[in-house]
C-alpha positions as CSV (number, residue, x, y, z in Angstrom):
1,X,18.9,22.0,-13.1
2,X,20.7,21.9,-16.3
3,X,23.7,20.1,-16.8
4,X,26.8,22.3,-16.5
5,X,30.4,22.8,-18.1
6,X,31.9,23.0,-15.2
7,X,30.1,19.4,-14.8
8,X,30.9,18.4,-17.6
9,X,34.4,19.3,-18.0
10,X,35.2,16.9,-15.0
11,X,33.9,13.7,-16.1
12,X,34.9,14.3,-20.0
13,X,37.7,11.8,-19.8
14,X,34.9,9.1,-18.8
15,X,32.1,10.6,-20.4
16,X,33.7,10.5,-24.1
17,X,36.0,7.3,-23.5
18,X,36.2,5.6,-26.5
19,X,38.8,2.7,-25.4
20,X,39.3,0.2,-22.5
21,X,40.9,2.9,-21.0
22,X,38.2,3.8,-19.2
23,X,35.5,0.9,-17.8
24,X,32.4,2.5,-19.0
25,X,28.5,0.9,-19.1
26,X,27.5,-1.1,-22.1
27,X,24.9,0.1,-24.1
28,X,22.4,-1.0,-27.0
29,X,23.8,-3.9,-29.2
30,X,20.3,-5.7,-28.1
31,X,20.1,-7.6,-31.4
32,X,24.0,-8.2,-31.6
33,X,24.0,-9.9,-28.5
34,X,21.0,-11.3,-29.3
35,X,22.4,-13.0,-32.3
36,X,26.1,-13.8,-30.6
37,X,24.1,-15.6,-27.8
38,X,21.6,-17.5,-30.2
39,X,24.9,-18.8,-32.4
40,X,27.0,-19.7,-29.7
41,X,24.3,-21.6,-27.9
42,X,25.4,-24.8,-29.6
43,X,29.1,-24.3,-31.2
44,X,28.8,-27.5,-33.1
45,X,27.8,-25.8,-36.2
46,X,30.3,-23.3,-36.2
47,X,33.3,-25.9,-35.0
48,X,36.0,-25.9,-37.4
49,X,34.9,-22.2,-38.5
50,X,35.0,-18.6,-37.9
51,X,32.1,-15.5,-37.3
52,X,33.6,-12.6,-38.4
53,X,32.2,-8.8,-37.2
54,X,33.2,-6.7,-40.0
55,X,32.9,-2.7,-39.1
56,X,34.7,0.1,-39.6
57,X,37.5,0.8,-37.1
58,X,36.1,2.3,-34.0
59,X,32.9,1.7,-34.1
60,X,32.9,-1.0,-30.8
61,X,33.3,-4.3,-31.9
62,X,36.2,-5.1,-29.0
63,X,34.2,-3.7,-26.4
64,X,31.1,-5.5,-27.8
65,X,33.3,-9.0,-27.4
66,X,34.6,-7.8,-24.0
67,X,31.4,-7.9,-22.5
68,X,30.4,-11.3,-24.7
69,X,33.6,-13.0,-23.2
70,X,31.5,-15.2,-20.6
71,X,29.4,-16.8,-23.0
72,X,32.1,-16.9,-25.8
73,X,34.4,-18.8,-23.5
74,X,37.2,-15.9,-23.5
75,X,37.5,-14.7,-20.1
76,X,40.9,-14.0,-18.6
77,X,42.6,-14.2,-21.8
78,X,45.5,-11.5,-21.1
79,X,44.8,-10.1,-24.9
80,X,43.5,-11.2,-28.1
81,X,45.7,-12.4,-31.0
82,X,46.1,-10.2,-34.1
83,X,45.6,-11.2,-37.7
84,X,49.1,-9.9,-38.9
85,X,50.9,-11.2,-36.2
86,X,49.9,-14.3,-35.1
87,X,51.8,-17.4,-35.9
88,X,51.6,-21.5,-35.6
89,X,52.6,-21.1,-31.8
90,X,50.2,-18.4,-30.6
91,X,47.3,-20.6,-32.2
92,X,48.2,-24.0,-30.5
93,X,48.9,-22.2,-27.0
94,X,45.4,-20.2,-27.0
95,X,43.2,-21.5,-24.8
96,X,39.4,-22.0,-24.3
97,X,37.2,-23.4,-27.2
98,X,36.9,-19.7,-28.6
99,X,39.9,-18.7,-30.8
100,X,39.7,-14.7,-30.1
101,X,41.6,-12.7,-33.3
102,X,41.2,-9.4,-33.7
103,X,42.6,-6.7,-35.8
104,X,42.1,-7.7,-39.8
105,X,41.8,-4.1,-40.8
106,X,43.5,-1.7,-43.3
107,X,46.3,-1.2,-40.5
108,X,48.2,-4.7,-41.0
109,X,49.8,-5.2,-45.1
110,X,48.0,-7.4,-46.9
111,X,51.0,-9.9,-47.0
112,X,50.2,-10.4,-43.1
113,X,46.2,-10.3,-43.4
114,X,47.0,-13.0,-46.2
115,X,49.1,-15.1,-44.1
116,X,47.6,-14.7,-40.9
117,X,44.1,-16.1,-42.4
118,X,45.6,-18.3,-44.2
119,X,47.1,-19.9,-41.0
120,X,43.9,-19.5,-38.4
121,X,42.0,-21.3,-41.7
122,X,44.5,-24.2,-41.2
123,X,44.3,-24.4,-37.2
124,X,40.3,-24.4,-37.2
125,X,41.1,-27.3,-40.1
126,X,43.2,-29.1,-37.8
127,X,41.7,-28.3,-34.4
128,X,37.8,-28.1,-35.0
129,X,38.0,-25.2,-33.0
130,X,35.6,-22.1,-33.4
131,X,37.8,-18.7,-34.2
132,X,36.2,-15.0,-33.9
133,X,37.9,-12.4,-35.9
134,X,37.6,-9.1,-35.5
135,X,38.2,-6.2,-38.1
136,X,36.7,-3.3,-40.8
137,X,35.6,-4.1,-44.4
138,X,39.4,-5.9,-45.2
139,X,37.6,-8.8,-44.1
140,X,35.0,-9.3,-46.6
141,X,37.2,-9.5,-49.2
142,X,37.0,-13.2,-51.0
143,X,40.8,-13.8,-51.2
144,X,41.1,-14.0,-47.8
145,X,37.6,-15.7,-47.2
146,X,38.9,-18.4,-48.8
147,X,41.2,-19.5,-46.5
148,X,38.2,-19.9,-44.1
149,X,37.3,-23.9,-44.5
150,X,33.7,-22.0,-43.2
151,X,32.5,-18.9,-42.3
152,X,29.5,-16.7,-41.3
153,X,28.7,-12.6,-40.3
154,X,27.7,-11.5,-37.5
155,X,24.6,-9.6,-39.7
156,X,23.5,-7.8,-36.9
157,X,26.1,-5.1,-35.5
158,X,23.8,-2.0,-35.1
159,X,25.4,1.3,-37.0
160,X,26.1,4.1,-35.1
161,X,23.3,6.4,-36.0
162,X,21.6,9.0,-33.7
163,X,19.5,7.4,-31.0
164,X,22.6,5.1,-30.3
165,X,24.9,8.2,-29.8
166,X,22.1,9.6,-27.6
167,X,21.7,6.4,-25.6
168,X,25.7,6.6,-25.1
169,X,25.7,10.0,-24.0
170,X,22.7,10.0,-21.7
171,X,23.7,6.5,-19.9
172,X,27.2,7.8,-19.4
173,X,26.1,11.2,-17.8
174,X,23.9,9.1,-15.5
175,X,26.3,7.0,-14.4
176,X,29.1,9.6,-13.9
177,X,27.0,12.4,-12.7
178,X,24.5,10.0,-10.8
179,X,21.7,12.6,-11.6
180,X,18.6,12.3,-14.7
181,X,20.6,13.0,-17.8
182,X,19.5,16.5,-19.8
183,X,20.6,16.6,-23.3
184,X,23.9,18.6,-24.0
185,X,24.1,18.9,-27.6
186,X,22.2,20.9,-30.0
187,X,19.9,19.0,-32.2
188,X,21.6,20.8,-35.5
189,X,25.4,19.6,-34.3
190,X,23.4,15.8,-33.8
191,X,22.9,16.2,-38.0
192,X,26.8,16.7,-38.5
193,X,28.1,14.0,-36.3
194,X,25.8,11.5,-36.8
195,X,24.6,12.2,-40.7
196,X,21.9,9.6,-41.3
197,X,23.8,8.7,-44.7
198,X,27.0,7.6,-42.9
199,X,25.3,5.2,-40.5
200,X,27.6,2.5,-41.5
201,X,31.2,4.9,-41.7
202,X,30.4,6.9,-38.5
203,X,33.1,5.8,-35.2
204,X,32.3,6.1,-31.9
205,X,36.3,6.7,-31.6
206,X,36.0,9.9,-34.0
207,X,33.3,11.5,-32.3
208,X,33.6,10.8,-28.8
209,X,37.2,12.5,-29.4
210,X,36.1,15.2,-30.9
211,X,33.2,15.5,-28.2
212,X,36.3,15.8,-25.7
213,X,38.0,18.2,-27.1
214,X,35.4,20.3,-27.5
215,X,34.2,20.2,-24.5
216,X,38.0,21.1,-23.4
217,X,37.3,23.9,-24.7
218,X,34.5,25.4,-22.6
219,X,35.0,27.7,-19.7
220,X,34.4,25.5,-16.2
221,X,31.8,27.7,-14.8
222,X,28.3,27.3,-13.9
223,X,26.6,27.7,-16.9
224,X,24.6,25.0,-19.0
225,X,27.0,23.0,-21.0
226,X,25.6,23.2,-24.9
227,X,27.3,21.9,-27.3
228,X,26.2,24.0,-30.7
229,X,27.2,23.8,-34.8
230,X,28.8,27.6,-33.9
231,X,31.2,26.3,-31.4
232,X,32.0,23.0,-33.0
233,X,33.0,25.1,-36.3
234,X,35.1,27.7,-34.2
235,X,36.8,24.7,-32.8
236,X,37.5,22.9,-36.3
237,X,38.5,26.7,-38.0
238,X,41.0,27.1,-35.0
239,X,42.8,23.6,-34.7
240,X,42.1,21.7,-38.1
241,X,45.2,21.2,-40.1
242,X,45.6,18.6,-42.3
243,X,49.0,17.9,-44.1
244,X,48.6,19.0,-47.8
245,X,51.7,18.4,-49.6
246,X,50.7,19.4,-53.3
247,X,49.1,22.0,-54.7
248,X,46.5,19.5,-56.3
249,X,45.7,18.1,-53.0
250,X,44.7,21.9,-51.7
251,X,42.3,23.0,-54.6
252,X,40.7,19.2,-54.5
253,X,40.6,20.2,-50.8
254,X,38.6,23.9,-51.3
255,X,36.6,21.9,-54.2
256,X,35.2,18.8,-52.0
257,X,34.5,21.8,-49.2
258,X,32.4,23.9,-51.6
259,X,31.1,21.1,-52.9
260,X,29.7,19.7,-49.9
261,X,29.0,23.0,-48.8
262,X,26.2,23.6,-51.9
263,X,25.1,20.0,-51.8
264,X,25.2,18.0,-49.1
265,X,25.0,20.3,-46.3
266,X,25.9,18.7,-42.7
267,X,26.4,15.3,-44.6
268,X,22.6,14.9,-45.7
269,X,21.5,12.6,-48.5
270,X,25.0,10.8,-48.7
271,X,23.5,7.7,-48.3
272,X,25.3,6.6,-51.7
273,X,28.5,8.0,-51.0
274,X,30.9,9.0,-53.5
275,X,32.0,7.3,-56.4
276,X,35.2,6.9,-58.3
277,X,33.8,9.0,-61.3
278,X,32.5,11.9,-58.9
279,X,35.3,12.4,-57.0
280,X,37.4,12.2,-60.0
281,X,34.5,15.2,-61.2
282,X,34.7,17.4,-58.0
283,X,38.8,17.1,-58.5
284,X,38.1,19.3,-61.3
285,X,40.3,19.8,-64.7
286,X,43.7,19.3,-62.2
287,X,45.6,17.3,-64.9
288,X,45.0,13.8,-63.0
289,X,46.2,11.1,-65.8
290,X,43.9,8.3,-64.5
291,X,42.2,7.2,-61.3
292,X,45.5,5.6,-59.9
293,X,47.2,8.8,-60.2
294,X,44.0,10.7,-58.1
295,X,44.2,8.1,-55.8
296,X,47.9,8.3,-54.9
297,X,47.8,11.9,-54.2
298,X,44.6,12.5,-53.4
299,X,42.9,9.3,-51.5
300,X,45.2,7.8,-49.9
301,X,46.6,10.6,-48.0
302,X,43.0,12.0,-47.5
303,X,42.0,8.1,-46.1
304,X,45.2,8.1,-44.1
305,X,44.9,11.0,-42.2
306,X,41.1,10.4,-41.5
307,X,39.3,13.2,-44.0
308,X,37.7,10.1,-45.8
309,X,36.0,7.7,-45.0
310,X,35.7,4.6,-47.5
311,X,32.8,2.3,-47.0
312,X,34.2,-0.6,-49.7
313,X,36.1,-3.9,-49.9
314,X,40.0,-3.3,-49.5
315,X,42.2,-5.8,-51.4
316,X,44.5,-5.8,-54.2
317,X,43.9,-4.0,-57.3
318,X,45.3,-5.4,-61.0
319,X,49.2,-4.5,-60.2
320,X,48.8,-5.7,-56.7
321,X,48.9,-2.8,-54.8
322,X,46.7,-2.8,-51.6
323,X,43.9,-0.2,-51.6
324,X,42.9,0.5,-48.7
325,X,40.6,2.8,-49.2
326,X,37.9,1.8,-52.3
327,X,34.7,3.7,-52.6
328,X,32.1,4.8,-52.0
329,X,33.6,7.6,-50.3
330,X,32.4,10.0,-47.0
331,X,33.7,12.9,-45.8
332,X,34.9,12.9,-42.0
333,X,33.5,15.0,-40.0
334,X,36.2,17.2,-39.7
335,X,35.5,18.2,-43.5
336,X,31.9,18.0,-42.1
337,X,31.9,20.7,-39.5
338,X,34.6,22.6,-42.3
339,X,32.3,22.7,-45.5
340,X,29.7,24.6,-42.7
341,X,32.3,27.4,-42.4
């Protein structure tokens, strides 16, 4: 028997959880956990040091560490400490041998990334402790490295890509349904929210949510729960409203649609991304002065409310402004699912 809406619709919250809200089974990660258990099997290389797992946001890596916390040392810790709040105190009161830091991402001003590095490099100085920090890109960038006496990456944190999502979906339905798991979601919707090109951009957060929300949408009858392209675009048409303030951000908006639309249709062959120069291209003759200008109006509030996704380093740029969002560039999946209008 197929799996149903009605089904469906009553085990969404679980089904498409994408915090500790909800405890839900672990899945995949064999290679990161593979690698976490292999460097942690003797600490006395990484002791006055931190591993870092650099991802985008939402893509896992807290969740991954909950269910490392045994052999990492961090179990009942009440919560982790955060790169741009964490302060002298906080570090000498933390205990266990694992110093657990999460949160360097594009969230927290650079003035607190800075300073908060700068003051878990001096603790693993002093204490010969080991420190795990947790965040997107942000913490790649050398400026703050270098406040690390030593470092490594975890190199191993799997992407979300297809099979992964699948594996997510298909565990979940088992475990919440208790019955063999029959696939949901048309192959063709599979290609928008899991473009093979934005492996490394794509966020379990973004798409699980979206999942939900669609699937709010479905009567709760009888009837075999499939999830198509047709009713994912109805569902974008109906409730996607993003806050356009200028003109120039509107046409760039109808541009990047059309332009995605002719050549990268659901996402494919973006592994590259966009660069500075072909967004700047797609923007069109809109009177943009120089790329500073462009990005002001046009990437940052794209980046902010989640229509781009950036897959370079944030930092500081030559007049010391933090830019959060540096190319090569992505289109959510929101502007996915729009540009198939």
């Amino acid at each position: 028997m197929p799996t149903t809406n009605q089904e469906i619709k009553r085990v969404a919250r679980q089904l498409f959880a994408s915090s500790r809200a909800y405890v839900t089974p672990f899945y995949n990660r064999v290679a990161s956990k593979q690698e976490m258990k292999s460097l942690f099997a003797d600490r006395s290389p990484l002791l006055g040091g931190a591993v870092l797992i650099s991802a985008p946001m939402g893509t896992g890596k807290t969740f991954f560490i909950d269910q490392m916390a045994a052999l990492l040392g961090l179990e009942g810790r009440a919560k982790p400490l955060l790169v741009g709040e964490v302060d002298e105190r906080d570090l000498q009161q933390a205990k266990g041998e694992v110093l657990f830091v999460d949160e360097g991402d594009i969230k927290t001003t650079w003035a607190d990334l800075d300073r908060g590095i700068a003051l878990i490099g001096q603790h693993l100085r002093n204490s010969q402790r080991v420190s795990l920090i947790l965040g997107d890109y942000t913490l790649r960038n050398p400026n703050l490295l270098r406040h690390l006496p030593k470092h490594r990456f975890l190199q191993t944190f799997e992407p979300l890509d297809r099979p992964f999502l699948q594996g997510v979906l298909q565990q979940r339905i088992r475990e919440y349904l208790k019955r063999r798991p029959e696939e949901i979601i048309e192959p063709a919707l599979y290609d928008i929210l899991v473009p093979d090109g934005a492996a490394h951009v794509n966020s379990f957060r973004a798409i699980l949510t979206f999942l939900e929300s669609l699937v709010r949408t479905l009567p709760g009858d009888r009837q075999p729960c499939w999830l198509t392209v047709e009713l994912a675009k109805r569902y974008v048409q109906d409730s996607f409203d993003p806050t356009l303030t200028t003109d120039r951000q509107e046409n760039f908006l109808n541009r990047f649609l059309d332009y995605l639309a002719e050549h990268h249709p659901r996402g494919a062959d973006l592994e590259q991304g966009f660069d500075q120069a072909e967004m700047l291209l797609i923007g069109g003759p809109a009177g943009y002065g120089d790329w500073a200008e462009f990005r002001e109006e046009i990437i940052d509030p794209f980046g902010l409310q989640g229509l781009l996704l950036s897959r370079g380093i944030p930092g500081l740029d030559a007049d010391g402004r933090f830019v959060r969002w540096p190319g090569p560039y992505y289109p959510s999946l929101m502007l996915t699912l729009m540009a198939e209008g």
